[in-house]
Structure formats: C-alpha cells, structure tokens
C-alpha positions as CSV (number, residue, x, y, z in Angstrom):
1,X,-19.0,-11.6,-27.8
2,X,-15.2,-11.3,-28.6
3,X,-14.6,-8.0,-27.1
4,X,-16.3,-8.8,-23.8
5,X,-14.9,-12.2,-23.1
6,X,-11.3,-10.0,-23.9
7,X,-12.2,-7.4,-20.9
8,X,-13.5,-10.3,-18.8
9,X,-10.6,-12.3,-18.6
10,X,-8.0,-9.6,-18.5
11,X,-5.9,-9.1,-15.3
12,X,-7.4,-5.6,-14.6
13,X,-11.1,-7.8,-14.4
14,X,-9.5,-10.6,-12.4
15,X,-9.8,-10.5,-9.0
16,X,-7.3,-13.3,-8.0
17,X,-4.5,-10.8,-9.9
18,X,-5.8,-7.8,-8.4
19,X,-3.6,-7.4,-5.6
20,X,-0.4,-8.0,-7.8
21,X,-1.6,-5.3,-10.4
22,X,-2.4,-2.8,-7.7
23,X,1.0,-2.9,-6.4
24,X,2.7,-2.1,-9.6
25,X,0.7,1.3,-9.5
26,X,2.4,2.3,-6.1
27,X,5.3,3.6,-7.1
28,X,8.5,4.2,-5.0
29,X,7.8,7.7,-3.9
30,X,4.3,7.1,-2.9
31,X,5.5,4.6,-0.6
32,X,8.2,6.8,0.7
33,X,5.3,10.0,1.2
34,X,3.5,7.0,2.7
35,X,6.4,6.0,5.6
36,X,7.2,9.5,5.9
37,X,3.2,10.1,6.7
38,X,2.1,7.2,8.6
39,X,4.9,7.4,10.8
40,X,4.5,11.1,11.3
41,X,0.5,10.3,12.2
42,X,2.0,7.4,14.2
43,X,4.5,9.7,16.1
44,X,1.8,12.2,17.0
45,X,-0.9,9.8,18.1
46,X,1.8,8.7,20.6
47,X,2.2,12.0,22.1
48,X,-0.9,12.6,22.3
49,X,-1.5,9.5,24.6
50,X,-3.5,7.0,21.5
51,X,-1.0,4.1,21.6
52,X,-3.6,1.8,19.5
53,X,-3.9,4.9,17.1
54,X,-0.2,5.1,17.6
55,X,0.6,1.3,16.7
56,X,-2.0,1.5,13.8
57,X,0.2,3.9,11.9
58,X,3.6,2.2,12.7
59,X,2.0,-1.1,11.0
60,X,1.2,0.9,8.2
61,X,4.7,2.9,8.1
62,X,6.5,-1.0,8.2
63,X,4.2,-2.1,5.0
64,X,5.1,1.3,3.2
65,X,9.0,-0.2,4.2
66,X,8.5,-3.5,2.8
67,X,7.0,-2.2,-0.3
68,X,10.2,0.0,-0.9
69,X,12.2,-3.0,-0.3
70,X,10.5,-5.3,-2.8
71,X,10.8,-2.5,-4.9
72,X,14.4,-2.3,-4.6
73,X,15.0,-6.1,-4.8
C-alpha cells in the first residue's frame, strides 16, 4: 500500500502539476530548434499561399519565444 499511494500522489501522477513538470523538460535549445522550425514551416506555408497554415506556425514560433523568455527570467 505504501509504495503505491507514494507513485499516486507524486507530481509526475498528478495531473493538476502536469503542465508545470512538462515544461521543465523543454529545455532552452529545444525551444530555440522549435522557433527556428515553426517559423521556418510558418514562412513557407505563406509562400506557398496557406495563410491559416501560415498563422498556425507563427503562434507556435511566439509560444517557443515565450518559453525562452521565462526561461531567461
């Protein structure tokens, strides 16, 4: 009983703490390959005419940038 109520209520089992562990994984250069990518994706769905595609990846490129900011902070 001990060693399942211990893994139970641990933060990796939580899912209200989830979120917050998740982003500790993510570490500074995955969300720079992630900017550099999204925005990439984002600049070529442009071109080729897919401005929702297009917009899509920006979003994603401005939450990459936010991470790296709350990282730096």
């Amino acid at each position: 009983m001990g060693q399942s109520y211990a893994r139970r209520n641990s933060p990796a089992f939580n899912p209200g703490s989830q979120p917050a562990a998740r982003e500790q994984l993510v570490t500074r250069e995955d969300a720079q390959q992630g900017y550099a990518r999204a925005m990439k994706l984002g600049d070529t769905e442009a071109l080729a005419g897919n401005r929702i595609e297009a917009e899509r990846h920006y979003q994603q490129a401005e939450h990459c940038l936010r991470s790296l900011h709350r990282r730096a902070a």
